[in-house]
C-alpha positions in Angstrom: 144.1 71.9 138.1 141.4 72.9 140.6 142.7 74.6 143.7 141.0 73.3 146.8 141.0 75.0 149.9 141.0 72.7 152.9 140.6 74.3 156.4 141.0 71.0 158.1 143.9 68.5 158.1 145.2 64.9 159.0 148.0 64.5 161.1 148.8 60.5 160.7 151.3 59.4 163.9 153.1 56.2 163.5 154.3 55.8 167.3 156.4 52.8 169.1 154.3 50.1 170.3 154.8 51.9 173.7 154.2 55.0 173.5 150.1 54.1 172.7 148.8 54.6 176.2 151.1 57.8 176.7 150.1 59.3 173.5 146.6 58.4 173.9 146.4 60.2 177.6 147.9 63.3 175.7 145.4 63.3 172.5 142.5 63.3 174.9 143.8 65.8 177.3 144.2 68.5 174.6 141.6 70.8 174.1 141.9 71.4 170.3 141.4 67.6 169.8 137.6 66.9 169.3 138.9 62.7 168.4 141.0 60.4 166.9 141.6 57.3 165.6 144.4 54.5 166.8 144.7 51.0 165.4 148.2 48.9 165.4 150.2 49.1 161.8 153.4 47.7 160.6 156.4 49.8 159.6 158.5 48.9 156.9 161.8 50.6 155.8 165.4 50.3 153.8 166.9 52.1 157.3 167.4 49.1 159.3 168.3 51.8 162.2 166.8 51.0 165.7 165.0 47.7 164.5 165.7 44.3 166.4 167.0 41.3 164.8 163.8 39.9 164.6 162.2 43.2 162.7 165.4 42.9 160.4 164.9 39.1 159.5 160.9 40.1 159.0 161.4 43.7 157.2 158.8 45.1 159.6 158.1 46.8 163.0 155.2 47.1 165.0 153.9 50.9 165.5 150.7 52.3 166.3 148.7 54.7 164.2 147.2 58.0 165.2 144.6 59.4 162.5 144.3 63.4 164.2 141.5 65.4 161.9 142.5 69.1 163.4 142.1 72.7 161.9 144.7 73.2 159.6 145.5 76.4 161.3 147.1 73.9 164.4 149.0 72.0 162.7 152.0 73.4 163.8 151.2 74.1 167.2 150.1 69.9 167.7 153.5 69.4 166.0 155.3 71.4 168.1 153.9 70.2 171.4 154.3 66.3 170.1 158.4 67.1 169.5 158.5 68.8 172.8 156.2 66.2 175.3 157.8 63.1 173.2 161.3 64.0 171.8 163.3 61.6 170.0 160.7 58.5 171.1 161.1 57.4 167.4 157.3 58.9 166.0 157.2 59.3 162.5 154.2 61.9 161.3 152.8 62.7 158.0 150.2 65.2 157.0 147.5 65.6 154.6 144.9 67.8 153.7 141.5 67.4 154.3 138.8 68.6 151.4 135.9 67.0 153.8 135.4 65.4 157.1 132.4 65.4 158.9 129.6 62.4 160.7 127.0 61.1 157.9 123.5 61.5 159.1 120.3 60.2 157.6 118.6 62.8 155.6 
């Protein structure tokens, strides 16, 4: 298989319904973040832990998504600063990397 070296990453946020405006005041006061993306998602789980009746009967809970492109190098420094300004606010996170990223232009 073909090793790719990716220098930039994609930190996905899946944060309480709450915490958007919060989270999105601390994404754009960070100087390492040139953007991002937010849009609302569902959650769904077999942990019914912290969900409301309702989200039980409906298998789902609101969340709001953060799409982060970052150096991969930061990763763990954004990660870091997320646990320590947010705690235990219930934010999942995933990562993935990134072989390309960029703005398409007319050529």
């Amino acid at each position: 298989m073909t090793q790719i070296h990716c220098s930039q990453a994609l930190i996905v946020l899946n944060a309480p319904p709450d915490l958007e405006e919060p989270v999105v005041d601390w994404l754009l006061a960070r100087s390492d973040s040139t953007g991002f993306t937010s849009f609302p998602v569902f959650g769904h789980s077999t942990s019914h832990d912290g969900l409301s009746p309702a989200e039980q009967v409906s298998g789902r809970q609101r969340r709001q998504q953060f799409q982060i492109q970052i150096d991969a190098n930061d990763v763990d420094v954004i990660l870091d600063d997320i646990r320590a300004t947010f705690g235990a606010a219930g934010i999942h996170y995933w990562v993935l990397p990134l072989s390309q990223g960029g703005h398409l232009a007319s050529r």
